[in-house]
C-alpha positions in Angstrom: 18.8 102.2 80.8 22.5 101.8 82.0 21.9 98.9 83.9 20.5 97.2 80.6 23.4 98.3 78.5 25.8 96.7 81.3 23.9 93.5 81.4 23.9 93.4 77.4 28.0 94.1 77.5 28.6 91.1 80.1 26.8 88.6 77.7 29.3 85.7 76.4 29.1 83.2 74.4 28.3 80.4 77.6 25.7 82.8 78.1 23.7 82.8 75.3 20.7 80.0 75.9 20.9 76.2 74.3 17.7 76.5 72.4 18.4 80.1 70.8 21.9 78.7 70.3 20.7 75.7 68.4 18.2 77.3 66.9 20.6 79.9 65.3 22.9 77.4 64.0 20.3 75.1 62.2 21.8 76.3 59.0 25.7 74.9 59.6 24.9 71.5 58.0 24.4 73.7 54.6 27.1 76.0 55.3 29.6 73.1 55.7 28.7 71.4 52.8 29.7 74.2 50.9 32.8 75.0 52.2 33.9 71.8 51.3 32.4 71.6 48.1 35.1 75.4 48.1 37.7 73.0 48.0 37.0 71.5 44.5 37.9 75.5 43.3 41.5 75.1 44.7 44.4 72.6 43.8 44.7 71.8 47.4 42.2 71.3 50.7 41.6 74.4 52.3 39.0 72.7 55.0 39.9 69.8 56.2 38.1 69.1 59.2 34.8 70.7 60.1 33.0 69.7 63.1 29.2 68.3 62.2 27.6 71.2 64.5 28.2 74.1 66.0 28.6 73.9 69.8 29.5 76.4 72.6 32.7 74.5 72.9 34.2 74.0 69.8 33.1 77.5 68.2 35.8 79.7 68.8 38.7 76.9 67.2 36.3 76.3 64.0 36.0 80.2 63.5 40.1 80.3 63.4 40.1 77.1 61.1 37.4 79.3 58.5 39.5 82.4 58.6 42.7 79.8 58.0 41.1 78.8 55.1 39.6 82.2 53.6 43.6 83.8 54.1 44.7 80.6 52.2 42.3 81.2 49.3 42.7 84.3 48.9 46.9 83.7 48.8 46.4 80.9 46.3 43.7 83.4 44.5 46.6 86.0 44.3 48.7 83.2 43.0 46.7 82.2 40.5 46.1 85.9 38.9 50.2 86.8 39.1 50.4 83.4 36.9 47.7 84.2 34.5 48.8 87.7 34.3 52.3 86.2 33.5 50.7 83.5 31.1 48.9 86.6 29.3 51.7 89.1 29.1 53.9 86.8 27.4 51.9 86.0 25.0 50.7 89.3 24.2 54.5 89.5 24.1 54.8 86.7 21.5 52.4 88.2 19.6 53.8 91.8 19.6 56.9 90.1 18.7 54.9 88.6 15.7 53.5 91.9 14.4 57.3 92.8 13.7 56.6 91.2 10.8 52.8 91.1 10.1 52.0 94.5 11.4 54.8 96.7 12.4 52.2 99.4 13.5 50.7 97.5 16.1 53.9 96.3 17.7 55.1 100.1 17.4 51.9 101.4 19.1 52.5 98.8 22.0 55.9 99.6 22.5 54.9 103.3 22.8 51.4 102.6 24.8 49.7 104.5 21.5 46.1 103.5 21.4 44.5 103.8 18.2 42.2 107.0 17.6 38.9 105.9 16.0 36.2 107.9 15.5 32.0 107.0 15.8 29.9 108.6 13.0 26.6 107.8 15.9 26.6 111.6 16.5 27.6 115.0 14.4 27.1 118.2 15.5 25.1 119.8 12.4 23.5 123.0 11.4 20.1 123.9 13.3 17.2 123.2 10.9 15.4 126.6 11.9 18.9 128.5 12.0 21.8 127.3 10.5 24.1 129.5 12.0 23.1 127.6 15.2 25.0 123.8 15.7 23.6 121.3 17.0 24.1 117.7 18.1 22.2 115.5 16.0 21.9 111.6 16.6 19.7 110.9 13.1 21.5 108.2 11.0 19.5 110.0 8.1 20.9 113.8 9.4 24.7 112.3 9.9 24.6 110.2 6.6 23.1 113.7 4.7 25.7 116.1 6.4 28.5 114.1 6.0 28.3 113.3 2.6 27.5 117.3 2.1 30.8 117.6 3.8 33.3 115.3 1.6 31.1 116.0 -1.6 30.9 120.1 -1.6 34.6 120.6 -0.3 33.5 123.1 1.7 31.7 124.8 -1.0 27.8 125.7 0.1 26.0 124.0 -2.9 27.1 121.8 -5.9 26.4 125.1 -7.8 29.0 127.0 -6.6 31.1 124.2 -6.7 31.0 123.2 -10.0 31.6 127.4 -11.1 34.6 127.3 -9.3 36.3 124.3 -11.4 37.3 126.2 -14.4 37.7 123.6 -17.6 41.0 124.4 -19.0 40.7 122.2 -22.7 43.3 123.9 -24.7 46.4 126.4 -23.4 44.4 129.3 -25.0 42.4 129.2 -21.6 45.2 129.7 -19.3 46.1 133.3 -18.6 48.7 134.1 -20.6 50.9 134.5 -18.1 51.1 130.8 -17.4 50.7 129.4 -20.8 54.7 129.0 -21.9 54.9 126.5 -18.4 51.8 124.8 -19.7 52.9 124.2 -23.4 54.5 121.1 -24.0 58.4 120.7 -23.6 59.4 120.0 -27.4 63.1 119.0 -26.0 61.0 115.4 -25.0 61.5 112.5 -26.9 58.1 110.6 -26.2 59.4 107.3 -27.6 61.0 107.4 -24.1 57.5 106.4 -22.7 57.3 103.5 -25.3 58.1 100.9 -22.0 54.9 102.5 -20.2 53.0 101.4 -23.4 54.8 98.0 -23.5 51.9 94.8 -22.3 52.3 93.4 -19.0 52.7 90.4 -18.7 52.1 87.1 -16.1 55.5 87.5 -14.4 55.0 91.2 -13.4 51.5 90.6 -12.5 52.9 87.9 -10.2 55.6 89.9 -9.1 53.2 92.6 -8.0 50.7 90.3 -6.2 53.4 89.4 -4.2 54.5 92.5 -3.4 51.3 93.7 -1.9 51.0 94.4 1.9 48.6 92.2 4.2 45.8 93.2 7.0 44.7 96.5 4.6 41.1 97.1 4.3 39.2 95.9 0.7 36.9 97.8 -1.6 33.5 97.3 -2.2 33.9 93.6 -3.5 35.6 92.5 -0.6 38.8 91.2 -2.3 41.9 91.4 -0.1 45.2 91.2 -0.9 45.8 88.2 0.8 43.1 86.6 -2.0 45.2 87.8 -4.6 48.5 86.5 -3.6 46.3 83.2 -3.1 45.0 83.2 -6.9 44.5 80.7 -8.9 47.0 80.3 -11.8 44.0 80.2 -15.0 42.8 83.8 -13.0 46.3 85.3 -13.3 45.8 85.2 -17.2 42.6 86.5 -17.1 43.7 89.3 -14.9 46.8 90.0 -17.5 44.2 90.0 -20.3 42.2 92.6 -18.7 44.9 94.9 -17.5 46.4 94.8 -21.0 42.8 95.7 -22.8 42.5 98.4 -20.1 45.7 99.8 -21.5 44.6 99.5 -25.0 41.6 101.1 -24.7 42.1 103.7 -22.0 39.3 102.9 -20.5 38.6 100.7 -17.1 35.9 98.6 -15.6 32.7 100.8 -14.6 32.8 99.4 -10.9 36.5 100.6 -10.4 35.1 104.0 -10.7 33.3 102.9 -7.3 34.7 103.1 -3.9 34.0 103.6 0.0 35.3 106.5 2.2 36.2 106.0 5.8 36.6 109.2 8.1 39.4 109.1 10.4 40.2 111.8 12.9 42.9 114.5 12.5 45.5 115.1 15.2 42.9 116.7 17.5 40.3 115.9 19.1 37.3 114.3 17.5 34.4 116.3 19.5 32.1 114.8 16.9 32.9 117.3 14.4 33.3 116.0 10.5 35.2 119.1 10.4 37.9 117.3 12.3 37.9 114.2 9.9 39.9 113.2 6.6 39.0 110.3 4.3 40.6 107.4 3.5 39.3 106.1 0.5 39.5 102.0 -0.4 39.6 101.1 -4.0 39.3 98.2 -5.5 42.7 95.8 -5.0 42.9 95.0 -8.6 42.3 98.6 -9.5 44.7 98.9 -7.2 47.3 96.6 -8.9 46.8 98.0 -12.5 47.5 101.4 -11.4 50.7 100.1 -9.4 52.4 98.6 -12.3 51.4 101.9 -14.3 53.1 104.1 -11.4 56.1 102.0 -11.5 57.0 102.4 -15.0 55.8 105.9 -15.1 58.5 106.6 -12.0 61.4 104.5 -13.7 61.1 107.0 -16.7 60.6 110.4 -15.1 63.6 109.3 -12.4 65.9 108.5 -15.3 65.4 111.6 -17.2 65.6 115.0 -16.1 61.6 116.1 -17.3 60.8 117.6 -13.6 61.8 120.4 -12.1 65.1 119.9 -10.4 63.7 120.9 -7.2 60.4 118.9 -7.7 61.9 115.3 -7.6 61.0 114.4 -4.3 58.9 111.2 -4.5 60.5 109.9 -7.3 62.6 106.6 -7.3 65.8 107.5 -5.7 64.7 111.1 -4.6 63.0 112.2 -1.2 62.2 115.1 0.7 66.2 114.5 2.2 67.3 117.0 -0.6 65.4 120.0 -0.6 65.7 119.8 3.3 69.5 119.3 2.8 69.2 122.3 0.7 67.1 124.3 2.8 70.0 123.7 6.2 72.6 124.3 3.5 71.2 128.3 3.3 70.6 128.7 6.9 74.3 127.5 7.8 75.2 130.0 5.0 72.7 132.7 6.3 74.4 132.1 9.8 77.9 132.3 8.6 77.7 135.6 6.4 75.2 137.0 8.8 72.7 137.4 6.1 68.8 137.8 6.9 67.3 134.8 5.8 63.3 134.0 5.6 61.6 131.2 5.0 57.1 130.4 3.9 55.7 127.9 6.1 52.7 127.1 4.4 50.0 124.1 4.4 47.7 123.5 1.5 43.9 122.8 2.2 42.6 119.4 1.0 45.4 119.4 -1.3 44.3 116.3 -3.5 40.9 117.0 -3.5 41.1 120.4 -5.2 43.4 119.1 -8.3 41.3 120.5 -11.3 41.3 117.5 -13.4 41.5 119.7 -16.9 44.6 121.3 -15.2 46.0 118.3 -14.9 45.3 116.9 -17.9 48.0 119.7 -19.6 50.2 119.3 -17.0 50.7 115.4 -18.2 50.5 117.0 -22.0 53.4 119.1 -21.0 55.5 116.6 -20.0 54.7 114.7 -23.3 53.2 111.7 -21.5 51.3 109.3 -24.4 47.2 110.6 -25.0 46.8 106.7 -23.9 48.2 106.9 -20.6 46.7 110.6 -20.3 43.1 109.0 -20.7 43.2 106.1 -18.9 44.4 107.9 -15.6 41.9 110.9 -16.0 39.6 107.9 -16.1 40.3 107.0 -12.9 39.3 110.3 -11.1 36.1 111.1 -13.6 32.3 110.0 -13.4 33.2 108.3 -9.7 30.4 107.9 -6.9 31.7 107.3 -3.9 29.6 105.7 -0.5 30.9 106.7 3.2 31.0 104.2 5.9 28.5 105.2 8.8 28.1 103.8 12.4 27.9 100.1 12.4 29.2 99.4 9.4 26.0 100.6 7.6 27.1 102.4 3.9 25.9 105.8 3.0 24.0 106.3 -0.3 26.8 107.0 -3.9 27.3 110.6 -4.5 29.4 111.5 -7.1 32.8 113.0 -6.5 33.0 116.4 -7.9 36.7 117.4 -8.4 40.7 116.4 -7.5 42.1 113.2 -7.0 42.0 110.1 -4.7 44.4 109.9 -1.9 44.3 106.2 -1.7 45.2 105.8 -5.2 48.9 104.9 -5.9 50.2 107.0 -8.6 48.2 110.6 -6.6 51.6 111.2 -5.0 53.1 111.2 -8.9 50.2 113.3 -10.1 50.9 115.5 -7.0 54.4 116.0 -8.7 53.5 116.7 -12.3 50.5 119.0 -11.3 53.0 121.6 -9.8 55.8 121.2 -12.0 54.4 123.9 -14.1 54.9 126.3 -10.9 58.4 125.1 -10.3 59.3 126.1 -13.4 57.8 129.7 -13.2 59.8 130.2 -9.5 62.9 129.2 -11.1 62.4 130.9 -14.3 62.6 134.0 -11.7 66.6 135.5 -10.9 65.5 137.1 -8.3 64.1 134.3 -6.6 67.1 132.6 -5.9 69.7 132.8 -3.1 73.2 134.3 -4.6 76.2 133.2 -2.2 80.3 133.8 -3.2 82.1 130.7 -2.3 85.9 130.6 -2.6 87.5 128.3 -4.5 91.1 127.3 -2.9 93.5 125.0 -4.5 95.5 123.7 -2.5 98.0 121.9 -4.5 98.6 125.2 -6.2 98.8 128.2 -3.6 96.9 130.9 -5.4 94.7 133.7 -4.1 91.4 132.8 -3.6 89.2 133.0 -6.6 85.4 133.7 -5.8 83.0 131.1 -7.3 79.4 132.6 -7.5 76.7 129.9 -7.3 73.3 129.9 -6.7 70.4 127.4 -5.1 67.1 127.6 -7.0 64.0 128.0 -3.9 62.5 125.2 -2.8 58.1 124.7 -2.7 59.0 120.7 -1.6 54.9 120.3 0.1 54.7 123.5 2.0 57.6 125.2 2.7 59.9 127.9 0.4 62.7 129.9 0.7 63.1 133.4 -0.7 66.5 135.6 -1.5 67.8 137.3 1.4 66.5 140.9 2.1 63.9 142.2 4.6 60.4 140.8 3.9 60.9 139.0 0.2 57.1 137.5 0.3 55.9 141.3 -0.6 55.6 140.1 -3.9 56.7 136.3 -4.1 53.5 134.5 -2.6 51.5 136.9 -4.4 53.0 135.1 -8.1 52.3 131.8 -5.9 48.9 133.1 -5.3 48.2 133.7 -8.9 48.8 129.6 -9.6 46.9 129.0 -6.4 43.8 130.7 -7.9 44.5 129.2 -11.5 44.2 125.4 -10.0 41.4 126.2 -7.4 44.1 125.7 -4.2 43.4 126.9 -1.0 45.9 127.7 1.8 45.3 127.5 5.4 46.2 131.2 6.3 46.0 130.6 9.6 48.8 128.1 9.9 51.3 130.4 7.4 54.3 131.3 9.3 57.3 133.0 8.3 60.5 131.5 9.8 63.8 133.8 9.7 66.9 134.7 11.4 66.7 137.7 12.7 66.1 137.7 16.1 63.9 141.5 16.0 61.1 139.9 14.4 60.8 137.1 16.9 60.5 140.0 19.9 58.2 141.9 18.1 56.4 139.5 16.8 55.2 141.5 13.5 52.7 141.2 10.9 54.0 140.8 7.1 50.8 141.7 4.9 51.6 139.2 1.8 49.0 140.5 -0.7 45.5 140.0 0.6 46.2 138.7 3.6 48.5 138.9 7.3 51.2 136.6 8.1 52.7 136.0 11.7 56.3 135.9 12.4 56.7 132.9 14.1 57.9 133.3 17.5 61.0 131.1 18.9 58.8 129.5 21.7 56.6 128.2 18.8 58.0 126.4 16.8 57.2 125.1 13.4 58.7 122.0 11.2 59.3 121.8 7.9 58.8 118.5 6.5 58.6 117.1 10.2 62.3 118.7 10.9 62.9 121.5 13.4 65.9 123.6 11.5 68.7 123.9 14.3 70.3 127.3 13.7 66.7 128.9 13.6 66.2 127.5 17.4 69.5 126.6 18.2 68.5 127.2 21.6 65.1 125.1 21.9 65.6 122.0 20.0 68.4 120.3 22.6 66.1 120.9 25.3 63.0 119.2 22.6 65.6 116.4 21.7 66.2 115.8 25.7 62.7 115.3 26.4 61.8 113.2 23.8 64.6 110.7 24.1 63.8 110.8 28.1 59.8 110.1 27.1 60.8 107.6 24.9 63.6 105.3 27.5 60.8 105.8 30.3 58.2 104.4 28.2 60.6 101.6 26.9 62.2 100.8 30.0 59.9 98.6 31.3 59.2 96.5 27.9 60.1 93.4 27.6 61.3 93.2 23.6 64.4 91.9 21.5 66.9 93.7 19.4 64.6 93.1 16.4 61.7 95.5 17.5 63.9 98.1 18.9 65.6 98.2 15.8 62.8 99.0 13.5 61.7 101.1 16.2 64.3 103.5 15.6 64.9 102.9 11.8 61.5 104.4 12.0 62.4 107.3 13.6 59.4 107.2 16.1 61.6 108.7 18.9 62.0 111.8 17.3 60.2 112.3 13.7 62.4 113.8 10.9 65.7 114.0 13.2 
């Protein structure tokens, strides 16, 4: 056996036998052929000379010439993918810098390596047939087209029964508690001639103006009309379209199939885990629905920004207003808090499916009590009565219409203005409260005159700007001041997530103990300084003095790391941080 194993080691390749040798490499004339038919593939010759057969002789020199040619493919190969990767980024880069003014969003979410969070409606975890306290994943198109619209139809109510008992109808001010009913009567200080340009006709020009106004790449309703169609109209169809928007305002009343739309689920900031419980809907309306309602909004907004109807702690939204003031306010009592050493303590609150629970009757007497014209009342409660809607399923496929219970479409352009008027009514009860406001002495010092200071009391009415409020310094002021809220809560069927209320404050006991405030029926945690919650997207600095630099220093590090590498103008990194994507609400 060893001897055979040393005589197998000492063969070579003049050893090998002719005929074997021959026979072996009877398939060269093929594999030469195609290694120079390899050469066509290349911009230059990689074989140039390969011998007709293989021989004892000449074996050795045309293996180095093969590997010669292989290492020089592969180098030209290497070449070739650097330039096409080249070739490719900068056009991806032309095209980013294209979407700075087509579609901001995308360029944003390529400058920041965001990918887009879809969802895929192919699977749902559902209640078990035989035990619905049991979940189960359930991949039935029939099962997931049932559940989900059992989802964005019941509001988390368990039948249509007990949904429908717990919209009250409020027709008249004799069926809101009495309590509420001098914030629900109509303000006789209102002049409602003052609406009379809401009621004026629209005409061609404004039609015009607001077609070309309208944003491209946004998803149609169920005809299919873009925007882009619109602003491509022909000129007899923009009379027609002024003929029909002006009979719509006439007659309070709007076409049957604007009453019709599509929902499309999109995930919430967590993860998807094919839960519809971790879904909101986007709804998409009609575009000239759409249009109507804007020029509607727009008149509605010049009149209640010019005059002083709202609340003046419930303007945000409006033309010229934002959430900037009641945040400016809400810093404003901290730095005073801080600098008199006063307890201070703040409701961070978030509403649950806040649009969709508007009680439409409610409503109705909010708009009343502003003294809005019957005509404009009807033809907006049109909008959000005797409405199906359809959801879009896996595939594109459309779920059957169902008809949308209660509250108002987040889609539609004046909902944020409805938002407004719909809580005005509770503005006015918090600051129709003393006690509810935040007292400070200011002094007054004239310095042209040299006098002793004179103490000038003022006082800040509390804020309720989306979820947050501020009551009067003293220990634990939501004992009885969430419980009023609570009162209006239950009045306009609003839920609040109780398990995201926090209350923020000053005094740095409550953070180490970390104590429970009962506020009427149920617990609230003090929020501890390691978690932090915004208001309005802003972390308040003298609550976390401490925490926020060191949050501030990571983002803007996360944010030049991710951008250091990018190749982009001025232009995009402009808008990039007009739009405060480096650090939300800073």
């Amino acid at each position: 056996m060893a001897m055979e194993n040393e005589q197998h080691q000492t063969i070579t390749i003049d050893n090998i036998p002719p005929e074997k040798w021959q026979t072996y490499w009877n398939i060269w004339p093929l594999i030469r052929k195609t290694l120079y038919k390899a050469n066509t593939l290349f911009d230059k010759i990689i074989f140039n000379y390969l011998p007709l057969s293989i021989t004892q002789s000449n074996y050795i020199h045309t293996k180095r010439i093969i590997k010669q040619g292989l290492l020089m493919a592969k180098e030209i190969k290497q070449a070739a993918i650097a330039k096409h990767d080249i070739t490719n980024i900068n056009l991806h880069i032309l095209n980013r810098n294209n979407n700075l003014e087509n579609n901001q969003r995308k360029m944003i979410n390529s400058l920041l390596d965001r990918k887009p969070r879809h969802i895929r409606l192919d699977r749902l975890l559902v209640p078990a047939s035989d035990n619905p306290n049991e979940i189960t994943l359930s991949r039935d198109p029939k099962t997931i087209e049932r559940h989900s619209i059992q989802h964005f139809q019941l509001l988390g109510s368990s039948s249509k029964e007990e949904l429908t008992r717990s919209i009250k109808p409020y027709s008249t001010l004799e069926d809101i508690p009495v309590e509420f009913r001098p914030y629900y009567a109509p303000i006789q200080t209102i002049d409602q001639t003052q609406y009379d340009c809401v009621l004026e006709e629209i005409t061609n020009d404004e039609i015009l103006a607001t077609f070309k106004s309208l944003p491209n790449h946004k998803a149609p309703g169920i005809s299919g009309i873009t925007y882009e169609d619109l602003k491509h109209i022909h000129p007899d169809i923009i009379q027609y379209t002024t003929d029909l928007f002006n009979l719509c305002l006439r007659t309070s009343s709007i076409p049957r199939d604007w009453k019709k739309a599509l929902l499309f689920p999109i995930p919430k900031p967590k993860e998807w885990g094919s839960d519809i419980n971790n879904t909101r809907p986007i709804i998409l309306l009609e575009t000239l629905r759409k249009c109507f309602i804007k020029i509607l909004t727009a008149r509605l907004h010049t009149v209640l920004s010019q005059r002083h109807f709202l609340q003046p702690n419930n303007r945000a939204g409006l033309i010229g207003e934002s959430t900037y003031q009641p945040l400016q306010h809400l810093h404003h009592a901290i730095e005073m808090a801080k600098k008199y050493k006063k307890e201070i303590w703040i409701g961070v609150q978030d509403l649950s499916k806040a649009y969709d629970r508007i009680n439409i009757s409610l409503l109705r007497l909010a708009m009343a009590r502003l003294r809005i014209p019957q005509t404009i009342i009807e033809l907006i409660l049109q909008l959000f009565t005797d409405r199906t809607n359809r959801i879009i399923l896996h595939n594109d496929n459309i779920s059957d219409p169902y008809q949308v219970m209660q509250g108002i479409d987040q889609g539609e352009v004046v909902s944020p203005l409805l938002w407004i008027i719909y809580y005005d009514p509770l503005f006015a009860r918090i600051n129709s409260y003393e006690n509810w406001h935040s007292l400070w002495n200011c002094n007054k010092l004239k310095i042209l005159e040299p006098r002793p200071d004179q103490k000038l009391p003022t006082q800040r009415p509390s804020e309720l700007s989306g979820r947050h409020h501020m009551g009067r310094t003293y220990t634990n002021p939501y004992e009885n001041a969430p419980g009023n809220l609570n009162d209006f809560y239950e009045l306009a069927n609003i839920q609040i997530n109780k398990d995201k209320y926090r209350l923020l404050t000053t005094i740095i006991v409550c953070w180490q103990r970390n104590e429970l405030h009962r506020i009427r029926t149920y617990e609230c945690q003090n929020q501890q300084e390691k978690r932090r919650s915004p208001i309005l997207g802003v972390y308040m600095m003298r609550l976390i003095h401490r925490l926020l630099p060191k949050k501030l220093r990571q983002t803007v590090a996360l944010f030049s790391n991710t951008l250091r590498r990018k190749k982009l103008t001025h232009n995009p990194l402009f808008i990039l941080l007009i739009k405060s994507y480096a650090y939300p609400g800073v």
